[in-house]
N, C-alpha and C positions, 0 to 999 in steps of 0.2 A: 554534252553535245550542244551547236549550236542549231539553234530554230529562228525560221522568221514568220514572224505570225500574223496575219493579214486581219486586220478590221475592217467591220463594214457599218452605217450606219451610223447610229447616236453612238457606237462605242468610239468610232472614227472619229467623229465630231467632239468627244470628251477629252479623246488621248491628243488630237489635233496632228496627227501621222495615220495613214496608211498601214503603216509597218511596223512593227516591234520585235527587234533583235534581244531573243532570251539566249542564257545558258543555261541548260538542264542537266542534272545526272544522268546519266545511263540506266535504260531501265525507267523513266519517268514514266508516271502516268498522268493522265489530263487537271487531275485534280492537285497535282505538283505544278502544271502548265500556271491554272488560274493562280495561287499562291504567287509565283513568279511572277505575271503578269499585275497583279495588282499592286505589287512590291516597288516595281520598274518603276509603275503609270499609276500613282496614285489615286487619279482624278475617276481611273474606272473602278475604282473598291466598292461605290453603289450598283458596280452592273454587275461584277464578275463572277459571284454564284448564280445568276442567271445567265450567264450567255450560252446561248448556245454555237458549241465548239465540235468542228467538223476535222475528221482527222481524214487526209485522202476524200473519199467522195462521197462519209458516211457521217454523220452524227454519231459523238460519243458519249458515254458516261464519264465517271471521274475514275473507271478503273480501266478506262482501256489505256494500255501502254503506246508511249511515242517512241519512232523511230527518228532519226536523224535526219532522214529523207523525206519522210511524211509532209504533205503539203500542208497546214496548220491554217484555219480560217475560223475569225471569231463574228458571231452575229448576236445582236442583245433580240431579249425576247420582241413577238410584236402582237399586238393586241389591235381589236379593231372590231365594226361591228360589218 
């Protein structure tokens, strides 16, 4: 399936896109998402077990499974005081 997986932030600022066009197997789940994303985009491998990765309108774990339709939005952690 193909996905297009939206960046926000310093992850934006690393990959230097907006956008990242993955293919996934059927059946993926998030934690096949980050593998593939960090595969693509090199430059996010220090963020991509920490991102936090929103499937639709919800924050996922690495077992929630993707659809094909599923909206895909990637944000790095944020810390702050």
């Amino acid at each position: 399936m193909k996905l297009a997986v939206q960046l926000f932030a310093r992850a934006r600022d690393l990959a230097g896109r907006e956008l990242v066009n993955l293919e996934l197997d059927e059946g993926a789940c998030v934690a096949d998402l980050r593998t593939a994303l960090a595969e693509q985009v090199p430059q996010l491998i220090p963020l991509a077990q920490g991102l936090l990765i929103a499937v639709g309108t919800h924050y996922a774990d690495n077992h929630v499974r993707i659809d094909a339709d599923d909206p895909i939005a990637c944000f790095p952690p944020v810390s702050g005081g």
